[in-house]
DOSE-302644 format. One line per 5 residues: their letters; for each residue x, y, z of C-alpha. Coordinates in steps of 0.05 Angstrom, whole numbers, plus 5000, padded with zeros to 4 digits. Each point is the difference from the previous one (the first is absolute). Example, Ala and Ser with C-alpha at 12.3 -4.5 7.8 and 13.67 -1.06 7.14 Angstrom:
BEGIN
as = 5246:4910:5156 | 5027:5069:4987
***
This chain:
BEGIN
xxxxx = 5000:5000:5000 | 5049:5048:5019 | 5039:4985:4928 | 4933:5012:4961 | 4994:5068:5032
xxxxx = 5074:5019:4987 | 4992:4989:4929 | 4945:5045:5000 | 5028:5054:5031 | 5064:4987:4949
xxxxx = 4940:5015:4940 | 4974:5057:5026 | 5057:5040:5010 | 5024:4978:4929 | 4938:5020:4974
xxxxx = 5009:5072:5025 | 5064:5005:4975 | 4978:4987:4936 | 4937:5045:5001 | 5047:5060:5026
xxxxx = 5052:4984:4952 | 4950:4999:4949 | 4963:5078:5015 | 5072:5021:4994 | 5016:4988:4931
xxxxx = 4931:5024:4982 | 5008:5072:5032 | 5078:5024:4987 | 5066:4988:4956 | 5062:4981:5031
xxxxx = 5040:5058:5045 | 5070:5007:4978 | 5043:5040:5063 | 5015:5064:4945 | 4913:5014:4994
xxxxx = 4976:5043:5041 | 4923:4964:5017 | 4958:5020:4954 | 5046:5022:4942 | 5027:4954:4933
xxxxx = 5070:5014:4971 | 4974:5030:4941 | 4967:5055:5043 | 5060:5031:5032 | 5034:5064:4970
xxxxx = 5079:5015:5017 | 5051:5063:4997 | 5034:4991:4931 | 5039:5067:4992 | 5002:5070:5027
xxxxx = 5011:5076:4964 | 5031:5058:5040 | 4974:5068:4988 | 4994:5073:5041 | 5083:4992:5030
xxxxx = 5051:5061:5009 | 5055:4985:4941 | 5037:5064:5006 | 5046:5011:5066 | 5035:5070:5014
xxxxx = 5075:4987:5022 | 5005:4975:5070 | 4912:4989:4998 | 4990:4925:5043 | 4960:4955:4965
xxxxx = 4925:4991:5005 | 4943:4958:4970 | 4948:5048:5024 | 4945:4997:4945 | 5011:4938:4979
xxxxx = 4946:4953:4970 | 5010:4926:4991 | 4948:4976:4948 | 4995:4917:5005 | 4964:4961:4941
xxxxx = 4962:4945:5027 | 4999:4923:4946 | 4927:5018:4989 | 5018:5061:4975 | 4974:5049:5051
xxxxx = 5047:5058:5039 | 5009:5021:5062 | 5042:5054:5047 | 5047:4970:5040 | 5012:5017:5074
xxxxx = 5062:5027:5023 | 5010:4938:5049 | 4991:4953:4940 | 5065:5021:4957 | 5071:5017:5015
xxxxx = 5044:5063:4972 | 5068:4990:4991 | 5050:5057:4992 | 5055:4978:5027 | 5046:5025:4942
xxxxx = 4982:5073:5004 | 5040:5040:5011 | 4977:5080:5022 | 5077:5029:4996 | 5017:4976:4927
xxxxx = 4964:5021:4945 | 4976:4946:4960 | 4950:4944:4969 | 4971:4945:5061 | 4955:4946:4994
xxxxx = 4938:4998:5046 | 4977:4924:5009 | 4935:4988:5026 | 4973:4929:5025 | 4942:4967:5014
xxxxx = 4998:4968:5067 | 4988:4921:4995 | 5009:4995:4915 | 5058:4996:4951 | 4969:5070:4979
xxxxx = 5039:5063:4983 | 5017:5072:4974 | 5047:5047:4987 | 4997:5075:4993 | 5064:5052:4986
xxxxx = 5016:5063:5039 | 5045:5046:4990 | 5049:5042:5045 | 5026:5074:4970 | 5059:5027:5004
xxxxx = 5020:5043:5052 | 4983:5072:4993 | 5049:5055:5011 | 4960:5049:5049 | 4982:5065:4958
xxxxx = 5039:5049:5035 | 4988:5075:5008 | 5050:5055:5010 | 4950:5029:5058 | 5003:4932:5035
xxxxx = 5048:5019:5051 | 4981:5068:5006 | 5069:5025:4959 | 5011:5032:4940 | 5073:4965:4979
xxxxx = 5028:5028:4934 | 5070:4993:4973 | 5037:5031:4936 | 5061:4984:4962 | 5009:5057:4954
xxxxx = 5034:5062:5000 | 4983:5079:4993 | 4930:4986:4965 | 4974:4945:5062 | 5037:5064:5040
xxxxx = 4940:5039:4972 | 4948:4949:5002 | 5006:4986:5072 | 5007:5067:5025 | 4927:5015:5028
xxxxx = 4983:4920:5001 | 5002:5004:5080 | 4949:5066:5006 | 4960:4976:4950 | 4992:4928:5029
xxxxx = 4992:5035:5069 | 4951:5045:4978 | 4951:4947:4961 | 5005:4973:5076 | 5056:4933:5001
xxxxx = 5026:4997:5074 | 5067:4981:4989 | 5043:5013:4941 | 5070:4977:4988 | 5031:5019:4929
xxxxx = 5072:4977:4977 | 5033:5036:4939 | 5065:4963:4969 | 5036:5060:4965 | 5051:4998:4951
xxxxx = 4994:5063:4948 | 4984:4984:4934 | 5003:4927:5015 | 4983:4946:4944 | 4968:4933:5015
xxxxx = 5068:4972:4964 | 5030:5027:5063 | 4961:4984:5057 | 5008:4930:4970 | 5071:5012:5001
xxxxx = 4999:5024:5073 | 4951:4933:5019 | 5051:4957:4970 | 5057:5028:5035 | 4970:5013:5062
xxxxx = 5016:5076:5000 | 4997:5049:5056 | 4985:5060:4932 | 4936:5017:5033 | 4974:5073:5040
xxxxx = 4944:4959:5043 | 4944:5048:5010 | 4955:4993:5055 | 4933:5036:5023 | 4963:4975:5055
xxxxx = 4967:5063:5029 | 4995:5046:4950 | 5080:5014:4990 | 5050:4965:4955 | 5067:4985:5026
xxxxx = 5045:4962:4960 | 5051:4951:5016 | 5061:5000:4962 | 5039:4947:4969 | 4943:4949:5002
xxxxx = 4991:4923:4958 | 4935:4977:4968 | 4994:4939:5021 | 5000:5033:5073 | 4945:5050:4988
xxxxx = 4964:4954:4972 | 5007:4943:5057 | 4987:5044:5052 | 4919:4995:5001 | 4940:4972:4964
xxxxx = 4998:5061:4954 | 4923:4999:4978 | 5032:5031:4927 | 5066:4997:4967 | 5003:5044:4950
xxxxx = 5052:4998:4932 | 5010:5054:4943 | 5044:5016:4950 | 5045:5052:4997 | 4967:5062:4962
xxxxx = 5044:4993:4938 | 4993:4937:4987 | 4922:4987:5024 | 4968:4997:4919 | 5054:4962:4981
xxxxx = 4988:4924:4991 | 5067:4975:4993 | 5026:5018:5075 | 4947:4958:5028 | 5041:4931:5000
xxxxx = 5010:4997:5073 | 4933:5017:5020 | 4985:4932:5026 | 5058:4981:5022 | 4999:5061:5050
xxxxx = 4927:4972:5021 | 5019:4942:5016 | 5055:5025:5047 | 4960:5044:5031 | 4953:4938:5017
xxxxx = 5056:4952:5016 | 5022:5059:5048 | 4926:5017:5035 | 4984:4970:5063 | 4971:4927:5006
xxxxx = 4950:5024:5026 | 4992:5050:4950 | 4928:5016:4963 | 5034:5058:4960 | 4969:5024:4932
xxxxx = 5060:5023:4952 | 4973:5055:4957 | 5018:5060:4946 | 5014:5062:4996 | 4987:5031:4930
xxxxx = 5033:5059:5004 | 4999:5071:4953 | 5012:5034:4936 | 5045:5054:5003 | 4977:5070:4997
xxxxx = 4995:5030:4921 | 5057:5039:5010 | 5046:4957:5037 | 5078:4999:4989 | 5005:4934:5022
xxxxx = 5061:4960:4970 | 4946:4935:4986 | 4941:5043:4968 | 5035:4998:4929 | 4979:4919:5013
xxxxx = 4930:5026:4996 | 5010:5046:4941 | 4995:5058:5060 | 4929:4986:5000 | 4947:4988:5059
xxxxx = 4945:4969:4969 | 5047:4953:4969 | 5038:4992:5054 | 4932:4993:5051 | 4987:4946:4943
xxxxx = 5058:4957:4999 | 5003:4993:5072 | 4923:4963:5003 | 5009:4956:4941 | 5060:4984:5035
xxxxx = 4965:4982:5067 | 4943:4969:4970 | 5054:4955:4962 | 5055:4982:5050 | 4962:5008:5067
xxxxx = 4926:4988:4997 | 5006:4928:4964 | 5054:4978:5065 | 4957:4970:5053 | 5053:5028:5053
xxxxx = 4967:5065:4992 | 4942:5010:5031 | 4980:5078:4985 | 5027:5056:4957 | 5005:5064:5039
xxxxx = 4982:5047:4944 | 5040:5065:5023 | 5015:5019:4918 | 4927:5002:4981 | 4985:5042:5064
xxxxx = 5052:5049:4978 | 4973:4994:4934 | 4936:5012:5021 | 5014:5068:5043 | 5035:5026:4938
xxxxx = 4933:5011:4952 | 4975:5042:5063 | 5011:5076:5014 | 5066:4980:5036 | 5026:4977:4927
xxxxx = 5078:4970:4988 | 5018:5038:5064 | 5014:4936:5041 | 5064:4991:5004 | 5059:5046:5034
xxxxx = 5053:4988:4953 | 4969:4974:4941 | 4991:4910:5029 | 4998:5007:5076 | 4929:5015:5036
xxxxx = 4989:5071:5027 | 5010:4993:5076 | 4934:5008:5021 | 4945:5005:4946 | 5035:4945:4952
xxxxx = 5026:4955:5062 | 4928:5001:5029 | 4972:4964:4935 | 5048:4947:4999 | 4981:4985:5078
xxxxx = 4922:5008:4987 | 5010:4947:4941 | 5049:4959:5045 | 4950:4996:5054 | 4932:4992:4963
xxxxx = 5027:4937:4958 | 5035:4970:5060 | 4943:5005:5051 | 4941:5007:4951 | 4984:5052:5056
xxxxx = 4957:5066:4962 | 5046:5061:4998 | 4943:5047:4971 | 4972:5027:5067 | 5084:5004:5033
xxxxx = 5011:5053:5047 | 5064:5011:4994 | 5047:5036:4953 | 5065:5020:5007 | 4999:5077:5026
xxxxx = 5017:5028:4924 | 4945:4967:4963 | 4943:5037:5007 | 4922:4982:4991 | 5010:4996:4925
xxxxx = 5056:4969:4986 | 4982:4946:5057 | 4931:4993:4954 | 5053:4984:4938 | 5043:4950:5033
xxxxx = 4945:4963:5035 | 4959:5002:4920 | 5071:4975:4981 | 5010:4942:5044 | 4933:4965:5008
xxxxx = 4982:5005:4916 | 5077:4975:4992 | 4977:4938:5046 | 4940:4982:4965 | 5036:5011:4932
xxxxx = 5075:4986:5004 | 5027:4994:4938 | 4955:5053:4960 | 4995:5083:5019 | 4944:5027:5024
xxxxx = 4984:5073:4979 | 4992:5042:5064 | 4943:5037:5025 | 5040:5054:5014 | 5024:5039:4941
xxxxx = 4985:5069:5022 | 5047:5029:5052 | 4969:5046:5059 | 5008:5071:4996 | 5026:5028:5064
xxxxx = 4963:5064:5015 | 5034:5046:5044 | 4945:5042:5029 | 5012:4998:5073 | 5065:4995:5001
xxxxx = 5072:5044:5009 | 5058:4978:4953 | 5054:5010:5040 | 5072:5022:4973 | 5055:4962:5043
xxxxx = 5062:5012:4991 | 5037:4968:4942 | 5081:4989:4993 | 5028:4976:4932 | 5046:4947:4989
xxxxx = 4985:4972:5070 | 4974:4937:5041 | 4991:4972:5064 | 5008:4931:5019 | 4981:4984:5066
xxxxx = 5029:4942:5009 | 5079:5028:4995 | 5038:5000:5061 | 5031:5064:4997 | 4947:5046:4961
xxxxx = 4941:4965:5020 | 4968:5068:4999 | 5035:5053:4956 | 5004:4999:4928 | 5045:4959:4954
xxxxx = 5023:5054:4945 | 5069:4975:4978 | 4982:4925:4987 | 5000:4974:4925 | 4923:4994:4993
xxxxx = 4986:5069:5026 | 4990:5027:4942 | 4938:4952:4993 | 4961:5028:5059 | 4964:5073:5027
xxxxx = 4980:4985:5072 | 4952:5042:5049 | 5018:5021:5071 | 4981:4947:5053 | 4922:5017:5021
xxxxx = 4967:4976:5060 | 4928:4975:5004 | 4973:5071:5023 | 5040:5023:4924 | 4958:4939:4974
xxxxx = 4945:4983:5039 | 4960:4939:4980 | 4944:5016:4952 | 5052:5030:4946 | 5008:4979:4942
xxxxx = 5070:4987:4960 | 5000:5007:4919 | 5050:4969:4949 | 5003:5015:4927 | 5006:4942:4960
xxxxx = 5068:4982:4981 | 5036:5028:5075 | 5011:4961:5063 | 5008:5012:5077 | 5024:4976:5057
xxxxx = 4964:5018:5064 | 5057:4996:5045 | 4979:4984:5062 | 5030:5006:5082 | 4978:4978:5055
xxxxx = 5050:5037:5047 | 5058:5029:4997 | 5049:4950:4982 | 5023:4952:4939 | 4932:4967:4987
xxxxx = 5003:4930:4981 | 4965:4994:4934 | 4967:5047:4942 | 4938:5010:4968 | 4999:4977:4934
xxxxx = 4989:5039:4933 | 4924:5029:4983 | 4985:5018:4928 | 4929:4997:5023 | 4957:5062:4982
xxxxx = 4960:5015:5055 | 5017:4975:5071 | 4959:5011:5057 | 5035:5027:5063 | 4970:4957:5055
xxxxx = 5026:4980:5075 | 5022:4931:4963 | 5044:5046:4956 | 5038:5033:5054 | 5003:4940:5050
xxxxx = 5054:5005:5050 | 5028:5057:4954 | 5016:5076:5037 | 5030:5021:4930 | 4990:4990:4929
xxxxx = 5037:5029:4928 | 4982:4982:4932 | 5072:4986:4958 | 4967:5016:4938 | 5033:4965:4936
xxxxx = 4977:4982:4926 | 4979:4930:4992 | 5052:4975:4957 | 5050:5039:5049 | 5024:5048:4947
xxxxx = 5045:5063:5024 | 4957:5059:5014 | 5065:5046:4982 | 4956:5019:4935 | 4931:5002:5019
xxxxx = 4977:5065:5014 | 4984:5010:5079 | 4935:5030:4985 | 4986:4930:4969 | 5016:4956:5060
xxxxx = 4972:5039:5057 | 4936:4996:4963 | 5012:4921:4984 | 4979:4996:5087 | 4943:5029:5033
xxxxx = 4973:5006:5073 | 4931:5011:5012 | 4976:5025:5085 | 4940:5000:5021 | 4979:5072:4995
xxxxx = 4973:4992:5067 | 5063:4965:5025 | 5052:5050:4975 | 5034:5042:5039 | 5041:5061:4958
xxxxx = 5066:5011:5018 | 5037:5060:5015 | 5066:5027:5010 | 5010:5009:5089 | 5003:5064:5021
xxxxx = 5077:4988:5033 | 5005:5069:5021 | 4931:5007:5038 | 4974:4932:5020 | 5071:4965:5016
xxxxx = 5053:5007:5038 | 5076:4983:4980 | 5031:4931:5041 | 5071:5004:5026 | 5037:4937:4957
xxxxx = 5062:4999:5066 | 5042:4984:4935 | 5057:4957:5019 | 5058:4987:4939 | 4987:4930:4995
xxxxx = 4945:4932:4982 | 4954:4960:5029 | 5003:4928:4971 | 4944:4968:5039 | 5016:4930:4979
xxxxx = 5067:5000:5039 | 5005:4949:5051 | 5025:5052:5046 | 4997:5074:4991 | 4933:4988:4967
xxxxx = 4970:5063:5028 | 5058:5057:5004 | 5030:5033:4943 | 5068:4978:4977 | 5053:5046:5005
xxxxx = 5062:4962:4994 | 4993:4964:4925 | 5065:5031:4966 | 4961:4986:4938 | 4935:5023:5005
xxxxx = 4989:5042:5073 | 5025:5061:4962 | 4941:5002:4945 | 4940:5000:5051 | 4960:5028:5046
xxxxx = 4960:4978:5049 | 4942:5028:5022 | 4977:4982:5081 | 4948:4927:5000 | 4927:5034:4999
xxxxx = 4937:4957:5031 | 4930:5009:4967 | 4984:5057:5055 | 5062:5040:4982 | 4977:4993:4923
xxxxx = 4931:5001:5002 | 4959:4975:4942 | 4987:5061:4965 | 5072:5022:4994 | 5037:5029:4939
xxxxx = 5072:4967:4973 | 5026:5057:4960 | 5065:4977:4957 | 5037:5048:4951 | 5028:4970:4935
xxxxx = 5058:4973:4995 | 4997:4965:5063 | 4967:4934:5033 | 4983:4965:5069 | 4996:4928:5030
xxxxx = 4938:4998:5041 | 5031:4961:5046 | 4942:4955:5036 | 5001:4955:5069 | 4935:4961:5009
xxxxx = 5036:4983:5075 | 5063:5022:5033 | 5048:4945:4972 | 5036:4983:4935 | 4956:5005:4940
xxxxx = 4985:4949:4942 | 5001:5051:4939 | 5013:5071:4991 | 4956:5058:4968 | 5033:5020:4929
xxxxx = 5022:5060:4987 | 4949:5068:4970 | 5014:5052:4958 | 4922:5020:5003 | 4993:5078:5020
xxxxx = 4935:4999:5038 | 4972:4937:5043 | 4938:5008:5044 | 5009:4956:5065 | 4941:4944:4998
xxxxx = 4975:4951:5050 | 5029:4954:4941 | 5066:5031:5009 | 5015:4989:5060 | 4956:4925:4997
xxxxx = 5031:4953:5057 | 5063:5041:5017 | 5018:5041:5067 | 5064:5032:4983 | 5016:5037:4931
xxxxx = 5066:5043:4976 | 5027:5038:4952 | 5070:4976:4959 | 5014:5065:4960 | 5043:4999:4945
xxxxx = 5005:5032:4932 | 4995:4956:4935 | 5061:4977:4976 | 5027:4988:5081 | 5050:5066:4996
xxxxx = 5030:5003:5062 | 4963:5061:5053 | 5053:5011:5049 | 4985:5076:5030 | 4941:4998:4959
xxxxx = 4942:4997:5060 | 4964:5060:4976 | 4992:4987:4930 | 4979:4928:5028 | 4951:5031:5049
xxxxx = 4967:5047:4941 | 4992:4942:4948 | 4958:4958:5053 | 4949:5037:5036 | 4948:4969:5046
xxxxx = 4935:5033:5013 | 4943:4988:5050 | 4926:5014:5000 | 4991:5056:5057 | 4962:4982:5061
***
């Protein structure tokens, strides 16, 4: 029995088997361990590829890399598309490489399949930061020239100063008449040929003696300038070394150095210029003017080592088809001193700096409202046209109209000049040298002779110098020559200055011996304020003065003597004998006011002590009959003497009176 029932039991559960065996096979296909439930192989879609699109390709120097914007397109096997995640790929840029400029390959992958991309950037080359000459703050300019970058830097500091550049440091290699065959001959030898001119505050000193290579080593100039020398500047042929002398100057700048090397186109001589080299120009401007831009335009604006052409020719150029007309020069190829030289340094300026001249305040103290309205026309049309002339505005010269004012007559001396900067006749008249002959000259005037608001006329064709001193004593430079026909007296004009004189002279320095006097003292005239002049008139010696005692001792002062500076010499076997000495006077014995009365024949040292102790520089000796004593007279001094002596240094023993009468002192009554 219990067999029977085991072999039941055995049926039934094979019978279930079977039935569940059976619903299983009639409900779903086999599962494979790829399927997902649900799913058949020929259902399921797969990445097959992928496109890049929306990356940076183009990195600056130095840029890191990035795949910002980025877009990874994968293509599914049924064809459809999709945008990849960031997680599910992998950029490679392991080769790039921000400091080299260059091509890299970008690779990108997608994470879990054999699936890939590449892309290309690119690196550029490093850029050279665009320097300014204002980036420091400096104006740096140097020249290698001679007499004509003389002229073209001579106002370059005011007029930088004065369109408002802080600090200004200018640098003038000066050899005159140099060639650019030369200064390459002085580069390659290393020679100390150079006068080194420097102007850092407004003054040019110059150190002697000086190499190139030095001067131009010796800061990050912002411009190095180069010309040719005036005779050779339209002629092609003396260009050869041109480059060469760039490339030393380059070799010899800083390391550091951001310096622009530039031109200087210089001038065409005046019409009627004597100079040797104008036959090379058939003694004619315009062709001169001409020759000189075709020859800049050919040999210096195709070198890249140029970077601007400082057009100081066309300027002139320009100024000439004005009122002023060929009246630029003061000896027939160098630059007036003041109205020429202040074009050049307008153009100089305006091309270096790109700085606007046309509302400048300043002018040198000769160049009056319109001649500064010329030169500044000049300059700025000459930068925005360099290498053509542009007519001037300008053609009709201003009338001066005297109404409302005095022409006053100073006194004039023929065959005369002063130069204030000799040692021994600083202030007296030069009669006997070889150019006398050349010159009339005024008496010295003070500022209440000449008060500002006057006004000083030149006829065309005559020069002057307005000597100028600022005490009594050598002075230490001149003013330069004016052929300028109107000049404003203004407080710029006298400066520092207690006395001026005009040497008057033709401009091509001919002797006056046979010009008729009439002619020359009308060639200079000086316009006062009528309500500024004061007429003069002889002093009243008998009535309103009284006669000084000299104390005349036989004798000299020399003031300069290290001892005995301030009692007459009476022991000089020599010289003792043909003097007298008159007793030392202070400003209250000799008030201003007082009459010097000197009869002819004779003269005086003025001897002069600013303090009680051995002097620099003596007073020359006067011949002049009258002098009134001024403030300007006796300017910075506390003693003052008389050396009497007649002219020609006879000797005066027992001669007292007649001393005594030629001399004669007077003071105002109290």
């Amino acid at each position: 029995m219990k067999k029977v029932r085991s072999i039941l039991c055995l049926l039934v559960v094979i019978f279930a088997m079977c039935a569940f065996a059976f619903a299983g096979c009639a409900d779903t296909p086999p599962q494979t361990d790829d399927e997902e439930p649900g799913k058949n192989q020929e259902e399921q879609a797969v990445p097959e590829s992928i496109a890049l699109s929306g990356m940076k390709t183009a990195f600056a120097f130095g840029e890191e890399f990035t795949s910002e914007g980025l877009t990874v397109t994968v293509t599914m096997s049924d064809d459809t598309q999709r945008t990849a995640q960031k997680s599910e790929y992998t950029c490679d840029s392991s080769n790039y490489d921000k400091d080299k400029a260059g091509t890299y390959t970008i690779a990108v992958k997608l994470n879990g399949y054999d699936i890939s991309a590449t892309y290309s950037v690119s690196v550029a080359e490093q850029l050279q930061p665009v320097y300014s000459w204002d980036d420091d703050g400096a104006l740096k300019i140097l020249t290698i020239g001679n007499s004509f970058s003389d002229d073209t830097m001579e106002y370059a500091w005011q007029i930088a100063d004065s369109l408002g550049v802080e600090e200004i440091c200018l640098g003038n290699l000066y050899i005159g008449g140099c060639s650019l065959d030369t200064h390459y001959s002085n580069a390659q030898n290393d020679a100390p040929a150079y006068e080194f001119r420097i102007n850092i505050d407004g003054t040019w000193n110059t150190e002697p003696n000086f190499k190139m290579g030095d001067a131009i080593a010796l800061q990050d100039w912002d411009f190095v300038s180069l010309q040719q020398a005036s005779a050779d500047s339209g002629m092609e042929s003396t260009y050869s070394n041109v480059q060469k002398l760039a490339d030393y100057v380059a070799e010899k700048l800083p390391s550091n150095a951001h310096a622009q090397l530039v031109w200087n186109m210089t001038w065409a001589y005046q019409g009627d210029s004597t100079h040797s080299a104008f036959p090379n120009y058939n003694n004619d401007q315009m062709t001169m003017y001409q020759m000189i831009v075709q020859t800049v335009q050919n040999k210096i604006c195709p070198n890249d080592s140029f970077s601007k052409v400082i057009p100081c020719g066309t300027a002139i150029q320009n100024a000439r088809t004005s009122f002023v007309g060929d009246t630029l020069t003061r000896d027939g190829y160098h630059l007036t001193m003041d109205f020429g030289r202040y074009i050049a340094g307008l153009t100089l300026i305006r091309t270096l700096t790109g700085l606007s001249v046309e509302n400048i305040a300043y002018a040198p103290a000769n160049v009056n409202s319109d001649y500064k309205a010329v030169a500044i026309e000049a300059a700025e049309n000459a930068v925005a046209e360099p290498f053509a002339v542009t007519t001037s505005d300008y053609t009709e010269r201003p009338v001066f109209d005297p109404e409302g004012y005095v022409l006053i007559d100073p006194d004039f001396t023929p065959f005369a000049y002063y130069n204030s900067q000799d040692a021994k006749q600083y202030d007296i008249l030069i009669e006997n040298a070889p150019n006398s002959k050349q010159f009339y000259v005024t008496e010295r005037l003070t500022k209440a002779d000449l008060p500002v608001g006057s006004v000083i006329i030149v006829e065309d064709g005559w020069q002057y110098r307005p000597e100028a001193w600022a005490d009594n004593a050598p002075q230490s430079s001149r003013p330069g020559l004016v052929s300028i026909y109107r000049v404003d007296v203004t407080e710029e004009w006298w400066g520092d200055s207690i006395y001026r004189a005009f040497n008057l002279a033709k401009t091509n320095n001919a002797s006056l011996t046979d010009v008729d006097e009439e002619t020359v003292l009308s060639a200079l005239k000086l316009y006062v304020p009528a309500d500024l002049y004061v007429e003069k008139s002889e002093p009243d010696l008998e009535n309103d003065y009284e006669l000084v005692d000299l104390e005349l001792t036989g004798g000299f002062y020399d003031s300069t003597l290290a001892t005995n500076f301030n009692t007459p010499i009476t022991d000089n076997a020599a010289l003792s004998s043909k003097f007298f000495a008159s007793k030392r006077f202070t400003k209250e014995d000799l008030p201003v006011g007082s009459v010097i009365v000197l009869e002819e024949g004779w003269q005086y040292r003025p001897e002069a002590w600013a303090e009680d102790e051995k002097q620099a520089s003596r007073p020359g000796n006067t011949s002049k009959q009258m002098t009134i004593v001024t403030e300007e007279w006796w300017y910075g001094l506390q003693y003052r003497a008389f050396n009497i002596s007649k002219i020609g240094l006879p000797v005066l023993t027992g001669q007292e009176e007649a001393a005594s009468a030629a001399l004669k002192i007077y003071i105002p009554k109290t």
